[in-house]
C-alpha positions as a LaTeX table, in Angstrom:
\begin{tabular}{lrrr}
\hline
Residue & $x$ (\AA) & $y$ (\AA) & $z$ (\AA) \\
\hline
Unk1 & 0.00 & 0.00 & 0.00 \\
Unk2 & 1.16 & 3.53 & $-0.77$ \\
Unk3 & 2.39 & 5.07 & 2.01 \\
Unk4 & 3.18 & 8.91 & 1.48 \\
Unk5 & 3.28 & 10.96 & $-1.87$ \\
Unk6 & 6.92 & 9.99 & $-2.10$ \\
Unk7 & 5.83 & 6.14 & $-2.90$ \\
Unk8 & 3.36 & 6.87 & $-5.85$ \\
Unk9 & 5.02 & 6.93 & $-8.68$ \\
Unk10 & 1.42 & 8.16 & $-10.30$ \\
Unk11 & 1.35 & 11.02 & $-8.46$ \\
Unk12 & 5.25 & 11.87 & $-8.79$ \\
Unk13 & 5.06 & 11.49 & $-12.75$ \\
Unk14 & 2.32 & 14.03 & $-12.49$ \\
Unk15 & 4.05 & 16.48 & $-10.54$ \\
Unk16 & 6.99 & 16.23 & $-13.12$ \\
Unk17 & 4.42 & 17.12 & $-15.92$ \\
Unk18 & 3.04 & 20.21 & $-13.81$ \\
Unk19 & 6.62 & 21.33 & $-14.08$ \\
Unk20 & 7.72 & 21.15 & $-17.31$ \\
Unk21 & 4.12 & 22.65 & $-18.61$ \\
Unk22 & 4.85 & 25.34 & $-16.16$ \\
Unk23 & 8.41 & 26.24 & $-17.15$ \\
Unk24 & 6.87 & 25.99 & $-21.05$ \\
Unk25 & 4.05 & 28.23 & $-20.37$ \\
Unk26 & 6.29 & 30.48 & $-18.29$ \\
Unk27 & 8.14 & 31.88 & $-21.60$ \\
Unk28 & 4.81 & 32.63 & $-23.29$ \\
Unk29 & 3.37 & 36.05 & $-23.42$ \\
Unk30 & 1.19 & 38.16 & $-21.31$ \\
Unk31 & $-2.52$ & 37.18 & $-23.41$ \\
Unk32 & $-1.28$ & 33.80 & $-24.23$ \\
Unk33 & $-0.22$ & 32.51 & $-20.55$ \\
Unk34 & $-3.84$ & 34.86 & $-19.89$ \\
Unk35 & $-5.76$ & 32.68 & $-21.76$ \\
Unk36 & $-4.60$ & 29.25 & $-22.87$ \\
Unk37 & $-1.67$ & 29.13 & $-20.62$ \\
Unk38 & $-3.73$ & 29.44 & $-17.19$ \\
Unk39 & $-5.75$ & 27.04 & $-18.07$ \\
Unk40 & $-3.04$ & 24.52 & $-19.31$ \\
Unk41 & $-1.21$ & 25.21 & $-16.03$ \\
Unk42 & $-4.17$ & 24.43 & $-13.66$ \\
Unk43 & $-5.40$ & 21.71 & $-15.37$ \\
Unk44 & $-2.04$ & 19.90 & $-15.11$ \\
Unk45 & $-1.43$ & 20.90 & $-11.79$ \\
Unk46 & $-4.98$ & 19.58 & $-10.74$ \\
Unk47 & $-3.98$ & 15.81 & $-12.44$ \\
Unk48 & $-1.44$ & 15.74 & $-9.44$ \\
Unk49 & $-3.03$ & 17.71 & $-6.83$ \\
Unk50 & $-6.56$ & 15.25 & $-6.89$ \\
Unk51 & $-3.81$ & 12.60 & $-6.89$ \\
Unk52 & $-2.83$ & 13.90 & $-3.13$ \\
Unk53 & $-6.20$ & 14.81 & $-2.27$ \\
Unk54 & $-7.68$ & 11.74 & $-2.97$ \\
Unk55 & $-4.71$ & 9.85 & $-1.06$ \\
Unk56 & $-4.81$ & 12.07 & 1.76 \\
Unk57 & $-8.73$ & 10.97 & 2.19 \\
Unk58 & $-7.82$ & 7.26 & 3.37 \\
Unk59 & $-10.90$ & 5.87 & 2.10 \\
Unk60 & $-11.09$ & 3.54 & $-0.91$ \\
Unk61 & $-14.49$ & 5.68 & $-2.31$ \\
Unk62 & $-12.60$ & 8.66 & $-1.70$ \\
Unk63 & $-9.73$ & 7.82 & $-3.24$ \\
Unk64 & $-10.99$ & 6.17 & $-6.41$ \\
Unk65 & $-13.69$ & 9.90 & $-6.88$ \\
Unk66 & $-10.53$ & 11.93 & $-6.76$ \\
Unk67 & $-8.77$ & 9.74 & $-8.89$ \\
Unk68 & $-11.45$ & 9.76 & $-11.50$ \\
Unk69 & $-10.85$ & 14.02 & $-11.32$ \\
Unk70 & $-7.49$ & 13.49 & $-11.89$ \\
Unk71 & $-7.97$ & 11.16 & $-15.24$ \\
Unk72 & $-10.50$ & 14.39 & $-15.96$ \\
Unk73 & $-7.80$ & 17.07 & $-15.75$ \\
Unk74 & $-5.51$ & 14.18 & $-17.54$ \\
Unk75 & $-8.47$ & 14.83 & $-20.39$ \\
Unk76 & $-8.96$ & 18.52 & $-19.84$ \\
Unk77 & $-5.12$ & 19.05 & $-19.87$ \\
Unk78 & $-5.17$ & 17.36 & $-23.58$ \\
Unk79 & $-7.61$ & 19.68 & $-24.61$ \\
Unk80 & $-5.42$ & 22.74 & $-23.83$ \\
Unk81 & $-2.17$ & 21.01 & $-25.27$ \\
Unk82 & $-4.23$ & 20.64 & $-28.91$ \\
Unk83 & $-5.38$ & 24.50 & $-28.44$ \\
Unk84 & $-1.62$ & 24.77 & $-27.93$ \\
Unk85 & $-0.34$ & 23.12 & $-30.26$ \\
Unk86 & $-2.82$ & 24.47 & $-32.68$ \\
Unk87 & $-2.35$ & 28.06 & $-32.09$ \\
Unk88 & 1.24 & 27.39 & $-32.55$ \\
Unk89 & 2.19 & 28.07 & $-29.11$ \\
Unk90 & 4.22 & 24.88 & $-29.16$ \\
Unk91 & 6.00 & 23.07 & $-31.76$ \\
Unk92 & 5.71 & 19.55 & $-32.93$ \\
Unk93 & 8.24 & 17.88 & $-30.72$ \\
Unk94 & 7.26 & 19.48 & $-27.63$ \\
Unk95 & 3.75 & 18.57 & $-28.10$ \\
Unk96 & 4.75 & 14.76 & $-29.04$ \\
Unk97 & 6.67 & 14.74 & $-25.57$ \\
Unk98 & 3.79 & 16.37 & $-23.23$ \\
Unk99 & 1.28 & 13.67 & $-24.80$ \\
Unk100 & 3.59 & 11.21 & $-24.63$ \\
Unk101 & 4.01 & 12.10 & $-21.00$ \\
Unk102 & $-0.20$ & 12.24 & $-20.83$ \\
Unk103 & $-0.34$ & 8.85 & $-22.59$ \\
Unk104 & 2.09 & 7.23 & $-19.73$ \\
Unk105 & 0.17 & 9.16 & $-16.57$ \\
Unk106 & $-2.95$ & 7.95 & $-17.84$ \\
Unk107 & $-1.95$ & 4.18 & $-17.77$ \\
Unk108 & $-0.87$ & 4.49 & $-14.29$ \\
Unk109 & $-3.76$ & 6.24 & $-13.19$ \\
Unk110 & $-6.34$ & 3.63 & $-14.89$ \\
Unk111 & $-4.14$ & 1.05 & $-13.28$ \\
Unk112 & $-3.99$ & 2.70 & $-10.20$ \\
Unk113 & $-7.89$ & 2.88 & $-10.08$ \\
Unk114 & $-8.55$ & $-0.38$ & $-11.26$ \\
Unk115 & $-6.72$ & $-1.58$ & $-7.97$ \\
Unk116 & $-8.00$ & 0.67 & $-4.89$ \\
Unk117 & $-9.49$ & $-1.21$ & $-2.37$ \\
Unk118 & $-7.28$ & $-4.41$ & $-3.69$ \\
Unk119 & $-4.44$ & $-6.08$ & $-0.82$ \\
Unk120 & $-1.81$ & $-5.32$ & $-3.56$ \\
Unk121 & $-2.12$ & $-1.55$ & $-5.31$ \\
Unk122 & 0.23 & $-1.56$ & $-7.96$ \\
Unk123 & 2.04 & 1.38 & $-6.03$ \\
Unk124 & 3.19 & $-1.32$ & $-4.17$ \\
Unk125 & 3.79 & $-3.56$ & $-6.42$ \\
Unk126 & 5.92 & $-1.44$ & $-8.44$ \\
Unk127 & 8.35 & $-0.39$ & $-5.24$ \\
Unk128 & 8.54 & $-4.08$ & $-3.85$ \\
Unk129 & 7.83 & $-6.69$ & $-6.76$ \\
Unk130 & 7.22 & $-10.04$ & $-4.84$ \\
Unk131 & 6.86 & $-12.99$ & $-6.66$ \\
Unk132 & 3.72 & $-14.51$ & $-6.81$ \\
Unk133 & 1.84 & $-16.75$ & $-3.89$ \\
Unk134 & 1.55 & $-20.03$ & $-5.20$ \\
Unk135 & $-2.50$ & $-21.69$ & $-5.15$ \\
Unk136 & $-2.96$ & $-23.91$ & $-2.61$ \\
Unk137 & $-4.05$ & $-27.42$ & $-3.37$ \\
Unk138 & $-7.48$ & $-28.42$ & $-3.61$ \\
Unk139 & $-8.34$ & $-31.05$ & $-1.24$ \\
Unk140 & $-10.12$ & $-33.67$ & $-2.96$ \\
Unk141 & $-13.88$ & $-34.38$ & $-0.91$ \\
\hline
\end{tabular}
């Protein structure tokens, strides 16, 4: 189980997003960090921050809710890379590794969902790999 925000990996990939969007969005000028870039910026920095949120809750309903507003800032934060992108704002390459970066996040995060309220989250699975329990036998009746 995770234990802190350093152990999710999820939630650390997404903080590493929030910064490179924000030291992108940081060179831009005064009407375009006004009106695309703010909204890039928060919508990115809300993937991570539901992340926390949602962790910080300790309870499985709780957790999995925020998590689900975190894969819809994950969405939203698409949206505003395109209108980027687009409007020329960002080139080609840039844009290929942000979505790239999107792509990734959202795999963990569907993951990540998928096993909340399971003995072993993938958080955990991914810091200590054990090998797998063996089935017992079936006694015969």
């Amino acid at each position: 189980m995770i234990q802190g925000l350093e152990d999710f990996k999820t939630y650390n990939k997404a903080m590493e997003l929030g910064e490179s969007v924000w030291s992108i969005v940081a060179t831009w000028s005064f009407f375009e960090k006004d009106t695309i870039g703010k909204q890039l910026v928060r919508s990115c920095d809300s993937i991570a921050a539901n992340l926390s949120e949602g962790l910080g809750r300790y309870h499985f309903k709780e957790s999995r809710n925020f998590s689900f507003y975190a894969r819809g800032s994950l969405f939203e934060t698409r949206t505003w890379l395109d209108k980027a992108k687009n409007r020329k704002l960002i080139d080609g390459e840039v844009y290929k590794t942000l979505e790239t970066a999107l792509e990734v996040i959202g795999k963990m995060l569907n993951t990540y969902i998928k096993s909340i309220g399971t003995v072993n989250e993938p958080e955990e699975i991914y810091r200590n790999p054990k090998p797998p329990i063996p089935n017992p036998p079936i006694p015969n009746p």
